[in-house]
Structure formats: C-alpha cells, structure tokens
C-alpha positions in Angstrom: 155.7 -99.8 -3.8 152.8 -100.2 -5.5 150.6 -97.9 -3.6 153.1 -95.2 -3.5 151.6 -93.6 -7.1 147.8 -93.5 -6.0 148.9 -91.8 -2.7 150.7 -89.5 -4.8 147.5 -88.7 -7.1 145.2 -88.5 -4.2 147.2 -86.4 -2.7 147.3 -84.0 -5.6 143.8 -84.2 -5.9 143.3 -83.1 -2.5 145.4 -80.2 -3.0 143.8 -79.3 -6.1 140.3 -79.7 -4.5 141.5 -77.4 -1.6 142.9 -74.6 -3.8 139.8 -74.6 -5.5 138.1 -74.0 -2.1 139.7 -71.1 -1.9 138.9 -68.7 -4.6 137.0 -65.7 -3.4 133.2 -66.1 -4.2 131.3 -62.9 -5.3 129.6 -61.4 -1.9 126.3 -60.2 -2.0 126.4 -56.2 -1.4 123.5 -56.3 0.9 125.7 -58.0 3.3 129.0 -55.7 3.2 129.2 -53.0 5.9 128.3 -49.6 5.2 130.5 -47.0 6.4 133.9 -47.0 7.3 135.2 -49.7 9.8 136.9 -48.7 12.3 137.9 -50.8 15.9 137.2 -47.4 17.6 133.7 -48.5 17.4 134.0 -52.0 19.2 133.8 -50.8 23.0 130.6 -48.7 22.3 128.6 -51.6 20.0 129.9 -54.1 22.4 128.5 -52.0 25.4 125.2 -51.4 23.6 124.4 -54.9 23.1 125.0 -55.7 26.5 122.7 -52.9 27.7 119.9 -53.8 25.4 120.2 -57.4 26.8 119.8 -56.2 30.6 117.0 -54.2 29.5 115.2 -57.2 28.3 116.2 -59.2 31.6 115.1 -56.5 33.6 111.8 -56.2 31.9 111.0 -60.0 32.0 112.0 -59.5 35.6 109.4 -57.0 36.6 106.9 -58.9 34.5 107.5 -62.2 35.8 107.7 -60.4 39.3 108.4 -63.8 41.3 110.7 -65.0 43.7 111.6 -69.0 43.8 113.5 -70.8 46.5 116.6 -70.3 44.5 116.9 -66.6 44.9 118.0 -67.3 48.5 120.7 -69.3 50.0 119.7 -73.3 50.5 117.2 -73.3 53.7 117.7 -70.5 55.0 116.0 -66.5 54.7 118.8 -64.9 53.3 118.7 -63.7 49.6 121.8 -65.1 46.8 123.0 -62.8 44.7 120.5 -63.5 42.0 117.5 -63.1 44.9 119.6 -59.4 45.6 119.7 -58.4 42.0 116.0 -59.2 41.0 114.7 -57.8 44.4 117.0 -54.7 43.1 115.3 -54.5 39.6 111.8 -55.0 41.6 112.4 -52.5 43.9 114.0 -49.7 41.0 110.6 -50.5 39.4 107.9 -50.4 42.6 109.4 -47.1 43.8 107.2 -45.4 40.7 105.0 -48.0 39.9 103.4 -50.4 43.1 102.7 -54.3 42.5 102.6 -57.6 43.6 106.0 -59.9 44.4 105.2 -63.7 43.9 107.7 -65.3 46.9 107.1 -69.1 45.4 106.4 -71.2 49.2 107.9 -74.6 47.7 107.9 -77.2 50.6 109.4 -74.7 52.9 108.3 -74.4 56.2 106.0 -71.8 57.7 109.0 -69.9 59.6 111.0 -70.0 56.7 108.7 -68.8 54.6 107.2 -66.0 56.6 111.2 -65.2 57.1 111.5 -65.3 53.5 108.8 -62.8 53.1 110.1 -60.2 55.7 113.9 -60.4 54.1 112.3 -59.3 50.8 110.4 -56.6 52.5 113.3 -55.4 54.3 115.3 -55.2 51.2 112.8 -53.3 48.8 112.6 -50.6 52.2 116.7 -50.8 52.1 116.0 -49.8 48.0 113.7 -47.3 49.0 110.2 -48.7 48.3 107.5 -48.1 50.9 106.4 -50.8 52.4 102.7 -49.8 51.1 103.9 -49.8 47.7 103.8 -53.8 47.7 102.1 -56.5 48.4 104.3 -60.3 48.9 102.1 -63.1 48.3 102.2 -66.7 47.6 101.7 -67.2 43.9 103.5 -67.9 40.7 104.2 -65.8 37.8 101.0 -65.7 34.8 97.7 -64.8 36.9 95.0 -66.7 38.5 94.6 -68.7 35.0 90.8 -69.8 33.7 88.3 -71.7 36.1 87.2 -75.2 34.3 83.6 -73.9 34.0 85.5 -70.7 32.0 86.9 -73.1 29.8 84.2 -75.1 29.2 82.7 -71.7 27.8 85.5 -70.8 25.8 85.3 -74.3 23.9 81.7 -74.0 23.1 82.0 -70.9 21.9 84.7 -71.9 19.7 83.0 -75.0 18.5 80.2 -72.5 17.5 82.6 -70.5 15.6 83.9 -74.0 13.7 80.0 -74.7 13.0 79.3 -71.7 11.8 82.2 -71.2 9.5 82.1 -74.3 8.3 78.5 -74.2 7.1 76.0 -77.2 7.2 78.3 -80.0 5.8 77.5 -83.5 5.1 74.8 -85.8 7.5 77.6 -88.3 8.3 79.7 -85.3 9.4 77.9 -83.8 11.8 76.5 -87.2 13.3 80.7 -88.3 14.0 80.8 -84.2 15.4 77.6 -84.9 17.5 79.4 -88.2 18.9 82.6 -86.7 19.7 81.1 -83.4 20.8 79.1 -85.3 23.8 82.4 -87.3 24.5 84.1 -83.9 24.7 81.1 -82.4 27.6 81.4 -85.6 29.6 85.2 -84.9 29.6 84.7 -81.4 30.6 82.3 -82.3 33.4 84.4 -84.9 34.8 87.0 -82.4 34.8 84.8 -79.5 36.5 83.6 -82.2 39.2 87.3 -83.5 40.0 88.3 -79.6 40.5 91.1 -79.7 38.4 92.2 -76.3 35.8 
C-alpha cells in the first residue's frame, strides 16, 4: 500500500515528460522539400540512385582492373557470377579503350592459373574484345609502386624541404636532427640491401 502513491506520481511524471516530447519543434526551412511531393516521383529517384551507384562500381571496376581467386568458382577455371560481371564491365570498357587485366595467381597452380587466364580471354572475345586489345598478367591492382632507392630520394628531398622551411634553428636542434637523420640512412640502407619496398 504504501508504494501504490509514488507509482502513481511517477507514472504521471512519465506521461507528462512524454507529452512534452511531443510538441512539434520549429524546423529549419533549409531542410523542408522544395516543390511539390508527390509518390509519382519514387520509382524514378529510386532508379537514379541505383544507377549512379553502378556507375561508381563500374568505374572502380575498370580502375582496379584485377581479378582475384574469388571471381571464379573454388579451384577450378570457371568464372562466379561476380568473375562474369566484372569480366563484363572489363570487357564493355576494353572494346573502346585497350588495357591490362591483373588475374591475381594466389597459391594456385600453374594449370589452373594458365586455365584461369584463357577463361578470361575467352570471355572478353565472347564480349567482343579482340584478343589484341588486352593484355592478362599477373599483378595486383595500384602499379609497380616505388623502388627503395626511389624512396630513399623522396625522403631526402623532403627532409630538405623541412630544413629549408624551417630555417637554421637552434644548435641542440639540429645536432638531435643530425643523430636521428643518420639513424634514419642506416635504416634505409638496410632496407635497400634486404630488397624489401
């Protein structure tokens, strides 16, 4: 009995609080629609959206313009339905403008691979590209990348463009740079000796 009155209040409260929650806020114009509304519109905005969006996956497709494992069905040459639709974008593309298709080896096996190779060939001749139009190599999407004596250059040269807009600075300074600066070469070399990127 005795808890029967501050259920009661809280309850109230809570109803009170909610009611409040409810009153209509003033909107901000800039975010009301312009124009007149109408669910006519729907199908065509919905359609729109969806077509820019394939343009944008067809485009990173023809950029990236690399094949994995995954395109084709587990251990064997034949291409998924993912392989058939990028091969499909590649091959709308080559027909005006030749280029390169990465086919990423993985741990495949020679056969597999070389089978793999001749299925994507096949397929952009079936989509009307020439077969002199493309080239199918081993390689991964983003170019050759920078050789370690390259970016050895490129961080001299930037550490000359740090000096120099930095000015002189103090002795202390540029003793701690000097230290850090030969740490940084021996680095570098051991990295241009080991072959790595």
């Amino acid at each position: 009995m005795r808890f029967r009155r501050p259920l009661a209040a809280c309850a109230v409260l809570l109803c009170m609080v909610g009611c409040e929650s409810n009153k209509k806020a003033p909107r901000d114009p800039d975010l009301q629609p312009k124009g007149v509304i109408s669910d006519a519109h729907r199908p065509i905005n919905e359609a729109l959206v969806r077509g820019y969006q394939l343009e944008q996956a067809d485009n990173a497709i023809i950029t990236q313009h690399t094949l994995y494992p995954y395109h084709f069905v587990a251990h064997s040459a034949e291409l998924n339905d993912l392989g058939n639709r990028e091969v499909h974008v590649l091959a709308t593309h080559y027909r005006n403008y030749p280029g390169p298709v990465n086919l990423n080896r993985s741990d495949e096996s020679d056969g597999l691979y070389e089978a793999r190779i001749k299925t994507v060939l096949d397929t952009m001749a079936k989509y009307g590209v020439e077969s002199g139009r493309i080239t199918v190599k081993e390689g991964l999407p983003g170019g050759d990348g920078l050789s370690s004596n390259q970016v050895v250059l490129v961080v001299e040269r930037m550490r000359k463009a740090d000096n120099s807009r930095s000015g002189s600075g103090s002795s202390s300074k540029s003793n701690s740079d000097s230290g850090s600066g030969s740490n940084e070469r021996a680095n570098t070399k051991t990295i241009e000796t080991s072959g790595g990127y």
